[in-house]
C-alpha positions as CSV (number, residue, x, y, z in Angstrom):
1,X,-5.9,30.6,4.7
2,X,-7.4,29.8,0.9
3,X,-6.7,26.8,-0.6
4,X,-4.1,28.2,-3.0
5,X,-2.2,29.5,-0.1
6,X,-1.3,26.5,1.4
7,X,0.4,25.1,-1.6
8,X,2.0,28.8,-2.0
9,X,3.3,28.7,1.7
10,X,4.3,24.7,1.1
11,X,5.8,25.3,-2.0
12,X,8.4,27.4,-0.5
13,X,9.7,25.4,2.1
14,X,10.3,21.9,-0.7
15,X,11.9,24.5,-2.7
16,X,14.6,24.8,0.1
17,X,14.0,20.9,1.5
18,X,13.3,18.4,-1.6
19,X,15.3,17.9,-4.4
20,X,13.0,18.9,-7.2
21,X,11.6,16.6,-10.4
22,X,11.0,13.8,-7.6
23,X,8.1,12.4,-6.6
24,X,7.5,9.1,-4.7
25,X,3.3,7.8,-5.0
26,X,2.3,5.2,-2.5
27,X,-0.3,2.2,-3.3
28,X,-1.5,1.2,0.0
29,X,-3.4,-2.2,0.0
30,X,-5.5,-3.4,3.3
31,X,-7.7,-6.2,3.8
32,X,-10.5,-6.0,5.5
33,X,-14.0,-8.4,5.9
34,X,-12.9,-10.4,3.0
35,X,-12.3,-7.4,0.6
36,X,-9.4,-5.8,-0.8
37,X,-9.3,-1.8,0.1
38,X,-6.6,0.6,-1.1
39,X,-6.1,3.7,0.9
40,X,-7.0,6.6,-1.3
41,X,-6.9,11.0,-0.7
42,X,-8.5,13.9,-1.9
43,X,-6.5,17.0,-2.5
44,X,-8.0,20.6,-1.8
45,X,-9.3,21.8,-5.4
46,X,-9.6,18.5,-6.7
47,X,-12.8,16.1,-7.3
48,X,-10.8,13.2,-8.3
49,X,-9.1,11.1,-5.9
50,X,-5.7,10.4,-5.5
51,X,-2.6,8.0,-4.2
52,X,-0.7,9.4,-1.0
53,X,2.5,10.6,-1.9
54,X,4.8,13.0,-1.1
55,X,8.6,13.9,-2.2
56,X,12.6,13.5,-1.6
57,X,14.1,15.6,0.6
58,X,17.8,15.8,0.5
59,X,18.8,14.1,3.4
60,X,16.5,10.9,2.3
61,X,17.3,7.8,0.6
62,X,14.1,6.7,-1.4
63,X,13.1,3.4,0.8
64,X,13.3,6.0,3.9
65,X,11.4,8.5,2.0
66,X,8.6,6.3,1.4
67,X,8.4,5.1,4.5
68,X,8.4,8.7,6.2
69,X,4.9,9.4,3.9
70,X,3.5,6.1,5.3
71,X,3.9,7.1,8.5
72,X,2.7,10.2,8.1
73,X,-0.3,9.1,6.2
74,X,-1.5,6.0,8.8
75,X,0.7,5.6,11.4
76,X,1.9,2.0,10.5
77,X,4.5,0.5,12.0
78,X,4.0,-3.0,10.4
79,X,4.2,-2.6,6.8
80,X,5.5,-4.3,3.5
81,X,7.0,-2.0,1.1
82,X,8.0,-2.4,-2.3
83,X,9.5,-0.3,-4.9
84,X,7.6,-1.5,-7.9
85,X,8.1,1.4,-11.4
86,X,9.1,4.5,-11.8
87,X,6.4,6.8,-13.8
88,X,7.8,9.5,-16.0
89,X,5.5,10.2,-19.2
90,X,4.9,13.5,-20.7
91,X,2.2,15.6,-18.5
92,X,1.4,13.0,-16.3
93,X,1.0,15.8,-13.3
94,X,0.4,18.7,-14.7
95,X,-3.2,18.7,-16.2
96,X,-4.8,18.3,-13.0
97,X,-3.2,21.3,-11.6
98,X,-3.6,23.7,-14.4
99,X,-5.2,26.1,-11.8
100,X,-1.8,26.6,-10.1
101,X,0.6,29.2,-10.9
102,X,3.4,27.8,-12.8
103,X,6.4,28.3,-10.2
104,X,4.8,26.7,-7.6
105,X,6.6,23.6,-6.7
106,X,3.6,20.8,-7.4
107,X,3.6,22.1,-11.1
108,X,6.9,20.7,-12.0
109,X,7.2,18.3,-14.3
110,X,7.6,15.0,-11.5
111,X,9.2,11.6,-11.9
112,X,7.3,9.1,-9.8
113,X,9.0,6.7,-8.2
114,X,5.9,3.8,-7.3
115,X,6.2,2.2,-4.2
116,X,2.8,-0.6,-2.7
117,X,2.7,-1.3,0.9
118,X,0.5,-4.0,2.5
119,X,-0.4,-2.5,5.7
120,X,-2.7,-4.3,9.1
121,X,-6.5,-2.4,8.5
122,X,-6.8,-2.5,12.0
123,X,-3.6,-0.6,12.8
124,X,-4.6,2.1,10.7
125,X,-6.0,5.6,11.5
126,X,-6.0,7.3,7.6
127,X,-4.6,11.1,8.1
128,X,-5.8,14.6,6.7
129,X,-3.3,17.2,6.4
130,X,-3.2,20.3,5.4
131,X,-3.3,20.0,1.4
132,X,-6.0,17.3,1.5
133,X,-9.6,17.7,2.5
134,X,-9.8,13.6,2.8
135,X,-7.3,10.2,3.2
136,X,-10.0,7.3,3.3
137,X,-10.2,3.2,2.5
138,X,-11.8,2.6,-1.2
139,X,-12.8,-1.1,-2.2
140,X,-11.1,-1.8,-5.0
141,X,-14.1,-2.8,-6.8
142,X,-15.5,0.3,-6.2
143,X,-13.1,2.8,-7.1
144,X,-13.5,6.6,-7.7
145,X,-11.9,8.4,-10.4
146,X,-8.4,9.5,-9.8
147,X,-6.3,12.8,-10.8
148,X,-3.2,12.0,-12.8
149,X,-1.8,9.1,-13.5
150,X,-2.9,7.4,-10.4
151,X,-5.1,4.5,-11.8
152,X,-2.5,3.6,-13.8
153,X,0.1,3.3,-10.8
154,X,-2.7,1.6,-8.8
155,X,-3.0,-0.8,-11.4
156,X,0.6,-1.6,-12.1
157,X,0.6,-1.8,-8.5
158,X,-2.2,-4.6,-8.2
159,X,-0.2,-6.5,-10.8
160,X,3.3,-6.2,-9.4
161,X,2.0,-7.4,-6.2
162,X,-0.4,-10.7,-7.4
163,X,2.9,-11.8,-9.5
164,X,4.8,-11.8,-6.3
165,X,2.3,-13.3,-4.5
166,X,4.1,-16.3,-6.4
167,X,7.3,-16.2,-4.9
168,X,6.8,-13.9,-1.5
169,X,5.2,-14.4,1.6
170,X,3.5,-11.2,1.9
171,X,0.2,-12.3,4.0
172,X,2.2,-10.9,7.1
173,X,1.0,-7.6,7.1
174,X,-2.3,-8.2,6.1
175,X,-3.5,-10.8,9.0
176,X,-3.9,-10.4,12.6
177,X,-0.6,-11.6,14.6
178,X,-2.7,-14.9,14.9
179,X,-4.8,-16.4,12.2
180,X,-6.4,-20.1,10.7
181,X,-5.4,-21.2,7.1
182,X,-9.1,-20.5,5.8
183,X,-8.6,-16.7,6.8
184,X,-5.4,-16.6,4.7
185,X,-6.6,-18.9,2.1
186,X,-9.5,-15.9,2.0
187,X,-6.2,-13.5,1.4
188,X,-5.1,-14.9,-0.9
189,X,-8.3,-15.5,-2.8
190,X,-8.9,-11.7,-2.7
191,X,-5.3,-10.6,-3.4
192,X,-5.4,-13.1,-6.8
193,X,-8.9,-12.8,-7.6
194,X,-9.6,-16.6,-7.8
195,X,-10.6,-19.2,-5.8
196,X,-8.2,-21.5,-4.8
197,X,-8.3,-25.1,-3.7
198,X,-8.6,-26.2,-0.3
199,X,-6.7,-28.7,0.1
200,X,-3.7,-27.7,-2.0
201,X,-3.4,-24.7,-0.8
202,X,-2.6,-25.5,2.8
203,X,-0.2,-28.5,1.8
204,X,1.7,-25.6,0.0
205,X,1.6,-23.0,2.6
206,X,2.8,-25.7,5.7
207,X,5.5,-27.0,3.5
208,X,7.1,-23.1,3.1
209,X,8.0,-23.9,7.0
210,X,7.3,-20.3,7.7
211,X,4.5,-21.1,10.4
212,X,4.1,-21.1,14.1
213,X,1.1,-23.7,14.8
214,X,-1.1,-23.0,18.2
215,X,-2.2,-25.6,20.1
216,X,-6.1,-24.3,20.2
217,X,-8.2,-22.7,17.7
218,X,-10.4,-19.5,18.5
219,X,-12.2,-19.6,21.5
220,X,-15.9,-19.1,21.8
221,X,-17.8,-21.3,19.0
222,X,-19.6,-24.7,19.4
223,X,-17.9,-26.4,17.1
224,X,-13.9,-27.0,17.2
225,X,-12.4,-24.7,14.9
226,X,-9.1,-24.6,12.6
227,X,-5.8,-24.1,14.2
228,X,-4.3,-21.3,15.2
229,X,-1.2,-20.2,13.2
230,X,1.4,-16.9,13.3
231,X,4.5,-16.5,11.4
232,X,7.8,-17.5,12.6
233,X,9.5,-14.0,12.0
234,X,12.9,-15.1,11.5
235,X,11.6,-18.3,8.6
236,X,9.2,-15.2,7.5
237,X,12.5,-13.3,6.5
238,X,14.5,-15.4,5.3
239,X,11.8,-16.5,2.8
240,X,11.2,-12.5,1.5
241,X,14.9,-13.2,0.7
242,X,15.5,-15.8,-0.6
243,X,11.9,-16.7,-2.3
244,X,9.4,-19.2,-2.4
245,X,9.8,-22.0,-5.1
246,X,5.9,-22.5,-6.4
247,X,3.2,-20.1,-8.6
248,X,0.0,-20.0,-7.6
């Protein structure tokens, strides 16, 4: 089946499916050897790179949408989500898809509803499906060019989520279920794109009470190494709720 096809044959089944004008674009963040990655895919007919996405069918609420294209896209179970901007300008879509016929459904004129999710890099295996010829990791120092709007989304994305970074305790689903203060400090380093001190930073993050502390450190070096730390799920929780009080 030709590339044109596929979007023909897929175009008549959201037709029936999605409610139309709807579109919801996901900005997936990992960490991974001390460097932020965003999860990026390439549609068929397209040399620019793009966000995954996907739309609204009509027995979805938004949040359940969004997490229904995650899934799809990596498999995660352990993700934060957040609904972030809707994106709505004048030909945001369409100008990288001149090449379709007009009636098929991805030619619409689409409002974008932005959602970023920090996902586990470990956790995830990035999926091709039938529209896309490739779903992989991108440094985000390194990034390709993207179709659309997408750069823009990822970068209202990268700022929605460092300004939270002040008052949410997002580091969950970026860190191994175990983890030292120096490998989150390192998170948090990355996320904010500045060091941070040493010292301060680990009196702040033990006084948010939101840690379970290990009795041993990693096992296998010399030396003795930094405490062993997880999240205490129910403190974790209540904190995403209710907020944390200092700025970085």
């Amino acid at each position: 089946m030709d590339e044109l096809s596929v979007f023909e044959k897929r175009s008549k089944t959201f037709y029936r499916t999605h409610l139309p004008h709807i579109s919801i674009d996901c900005v997936v963040f990992g960490f991974h050897a001390n460097t932020l990655k965003v999860l990026l895919i390439k549609m068929k007919g397209q040399d620019k790179w793009g966000l995954p996405g996907g739309y609204l069918s009509h027995d979805q609420d938004l949040d359940e949408a969004a997490k229904s294209i995650l899934q799809e896209r990596t498999g995660a179970e352990k993700v934060f989500l957040e609904q972030f901007k809707t994106f709505g300008e004048l030909g945001r879509s369409e100008s990288d898809l001149y090449y379709m016929p007009e009636n098929i459904w991805f030619r619409q004129r689409f409002l974008s509803v932005g959602y970023y999710a920090l996902v586990d890099y470990e956790q995830i295996i990035p999926v091709v499906d039938e529209i896309s010829v490739a779903c992989e990791w991108k440094d985000v120092n390194e990034l390709p060019e993207m179709m659309m709007d997408h750069s823009r989304i990822y970068q209202e994305a990268l700022n929605t989520m460092r300004f939270q970074l002040n008052y949410k305790p997002i580091g969950y689903s970026l860190l191994p279920e175990q983890f030292t203060m120096p490998e989150l400090q390192r998170l948090y380093e990355t996320l904010l794109n500045k060091p941070l001190s040493r010292g301060n930073f680990q009196r702040k993050m033990l006084a948010y009470d939101i840690f379970i502390k290990h009795d041993e450190g990693r096992k296998g070096g010399a030396h003795r190494t930094p405490n062993l730390y997880s999240f205490d799920q129910e403190k974790y929780n209540n904190a995403l709720k209710k907020g944390l009080k200092e700025a970085w």
